[in-house]
C-alpha angles and dihedrals in degrees: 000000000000109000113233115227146213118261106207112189113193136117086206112092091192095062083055099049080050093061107034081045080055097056090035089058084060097038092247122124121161146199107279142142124209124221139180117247099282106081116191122188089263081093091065091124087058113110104172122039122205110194135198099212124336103279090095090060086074085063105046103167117223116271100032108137091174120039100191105192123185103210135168119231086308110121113227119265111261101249101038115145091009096219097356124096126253134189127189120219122193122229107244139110107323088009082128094046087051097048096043088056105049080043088052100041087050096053096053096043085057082042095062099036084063093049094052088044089058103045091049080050094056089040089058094050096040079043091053093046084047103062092038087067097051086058098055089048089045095051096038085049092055092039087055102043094058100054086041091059086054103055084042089056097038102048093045090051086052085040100059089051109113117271096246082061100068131024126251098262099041082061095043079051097051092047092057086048082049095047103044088046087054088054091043090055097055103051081048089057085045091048090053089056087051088056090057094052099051081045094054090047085046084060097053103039082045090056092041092042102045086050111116115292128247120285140195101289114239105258 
């Protein structure tokens, strides 16, 4: 899972030192690259933008969800950001500490929308495993049943014939035949409870699976 980052746009290295200071104070520092003004698509990976002013606004690079821009008292320019969002902080005292943290909350809310994406990833794959697996079962218990039905026909019906009609060994022969198709039979009874188990689990993992899937998180 590639790891988003923090675009911080400033030439002055003391509005950086602010901010990083700021995460260091609540032992979080995160992955981030620092760049002048002028932003140019290699920041793609960039998820968060702290700016210094709103020039860099004219140069989003793709990707951003949260344009984070340190201003005096200048509004923001109407279309900054286009779709993205875009919130204005006032210099002023704090003004570091405020920024760090929305910087920070909205790092850890994308963190953990990739994580759930790729756990929900890795369910539907265990899930499809899963009910390939119930097939087979499924396939191999009828396959079975059926022959089984046969020999358990087929060796009672030797078995009711009157004793002067088969030697001693070819019935000693059929009852084993009888006795381990009895025992066959009933790990096959216990294997279709087992199927509706694992049905029963498909339904669930189906209705938790084909919910909607994740979306961007509101930051």
């Amino acid at each position: 899972m590639e790891q988003a980052r923090i675009l911080i746009v400033s030439d002055d290295s003391e509005f950086v030192n602010s901010v990083v200071q700021s995460w260091q104070r609540v032992q979080y520092l995160p992955e981030f690259t620092v760049s002048a003004t002028e932003c140019t698509g290699e920041f793609s990976r960039s998820a968060v933008m702290l700016a210094d002013g709103v020039a860099a606004l004219k140069h989003l690079p793709s990707g951003i969800v949260l344009a984070i821009v340190i201003t005096g008292d200048e509004p923001l320019p109407e279309a900054a950001g286009g779709a993205r969002r875009v919130v204005q902080i006032r210099r002023g005292a704090g003004w570091a500490e405020h920024a760090a943290a929305l910087a920070q909350e909205a790092m850890l809310r994308l963190e953990a929308q990739a994580q759930r994406v790729e756990v929900e990833g890795r369910l539907r794959e265990s899930w499809e495993r899963f009910t390939a697996l119930r097939h087979v079962i499924a396939e191999t218990r009828h396959g079975l049943g059926n022959a089984l039905t046969s020999v358990l026909g087929h060796s009672e019906l030797l078995l009711l014939e009157p004793g002067a009609e088969l030697k001693d060994d070819v019935r000693a022969q059929l009852e084993t035949i009888h006795a381990m198709s009895l025992k066959m039979h009933e790990t096959l009874r216990r294997l279709s409870s087992l199927d509706t188990e694992m049905r029963a689990a498909e339904g669930r993992a189906e209705r938790d699976i084909g919910r909607e899937p994740a979306t961007a998180p509101a930051i």
